[in-house]
RODO-2510 file (C-alpha; in nm, 4 decimals, decimal comma):
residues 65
     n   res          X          Y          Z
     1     x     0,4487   -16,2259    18,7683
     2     x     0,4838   -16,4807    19,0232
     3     x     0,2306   -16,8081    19,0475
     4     x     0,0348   -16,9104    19,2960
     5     x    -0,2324   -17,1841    19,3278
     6     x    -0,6393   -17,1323    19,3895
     7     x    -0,7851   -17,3731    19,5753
     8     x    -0,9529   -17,5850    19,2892
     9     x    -0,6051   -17,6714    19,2002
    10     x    -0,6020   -17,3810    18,8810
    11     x    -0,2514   -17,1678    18,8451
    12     x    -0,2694   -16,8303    18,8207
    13     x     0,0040   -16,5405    18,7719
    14     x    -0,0470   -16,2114    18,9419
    15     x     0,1423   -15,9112    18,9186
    16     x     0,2504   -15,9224    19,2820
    17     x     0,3097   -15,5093    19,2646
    18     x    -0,0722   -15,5058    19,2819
    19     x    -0,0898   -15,6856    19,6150
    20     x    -0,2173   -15,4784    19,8702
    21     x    -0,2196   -15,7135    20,1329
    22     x    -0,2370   -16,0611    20,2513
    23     x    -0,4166   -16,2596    20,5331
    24     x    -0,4901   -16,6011    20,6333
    25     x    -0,8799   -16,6209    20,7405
    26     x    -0,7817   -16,9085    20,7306
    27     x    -0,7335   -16,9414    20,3958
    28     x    -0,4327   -16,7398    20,2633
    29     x    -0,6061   -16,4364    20,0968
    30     x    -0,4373   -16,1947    19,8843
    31     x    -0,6019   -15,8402    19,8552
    32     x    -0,5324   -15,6626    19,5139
    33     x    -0,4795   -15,2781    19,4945
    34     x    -0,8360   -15,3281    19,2912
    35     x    -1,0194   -15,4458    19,5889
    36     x    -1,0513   -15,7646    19,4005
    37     x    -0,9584   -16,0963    19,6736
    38     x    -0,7925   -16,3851    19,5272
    39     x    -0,8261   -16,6967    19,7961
    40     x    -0,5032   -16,9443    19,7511
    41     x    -0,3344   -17,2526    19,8988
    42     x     0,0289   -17,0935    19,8831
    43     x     0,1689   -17,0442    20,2258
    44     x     0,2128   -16,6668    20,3042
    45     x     0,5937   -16,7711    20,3193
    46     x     0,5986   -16,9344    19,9875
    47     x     0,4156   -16,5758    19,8264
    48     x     0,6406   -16,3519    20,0039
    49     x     0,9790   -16,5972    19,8680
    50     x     0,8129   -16,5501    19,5308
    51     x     0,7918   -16,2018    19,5583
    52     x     1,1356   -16,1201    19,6725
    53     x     1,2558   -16,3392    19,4170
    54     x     1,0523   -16,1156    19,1671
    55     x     1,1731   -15,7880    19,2980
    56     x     1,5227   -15,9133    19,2942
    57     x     1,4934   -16,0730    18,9107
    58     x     1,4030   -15,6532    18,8126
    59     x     1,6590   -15,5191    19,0187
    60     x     1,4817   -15,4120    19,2939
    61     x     1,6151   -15,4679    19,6422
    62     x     1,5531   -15,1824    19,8118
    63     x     1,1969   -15,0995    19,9672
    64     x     1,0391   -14,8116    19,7624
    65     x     0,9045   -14,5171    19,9140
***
């Protein structure tokens, strides 16, 4: 799970295997494989260090197919 931060301040874990994608519009916007959006103040940067970090924590360096 990695953390990231909604914009009334609340943490929240995601599993970040569900994200489908992510845009800033302007706010950074994660897009879950559910369709569900979760709106958050992390930097796109900051997500995508957390992530890697994640992969690499469960062994998984390599991009899956």
């Amino acid at each position: 799970m990695i953390e990231v931060i909604r914009l009334n301040g609340q943490r929240y874990w995601l599993n970040p295997h569900m994200i489908e994608f992510m845009e800033e519009l302007p706010d950074v916007t994660l897009t879950m494989l559910s369709g569900k959006k979760v709106v958050v103040r992390n930097s796109p940067e900051e997500i995508i260090e957390q992530i890697v970090a994640y992969r690499s924590r469960l062994g998984i360096t390599k991009q899956e197919l």
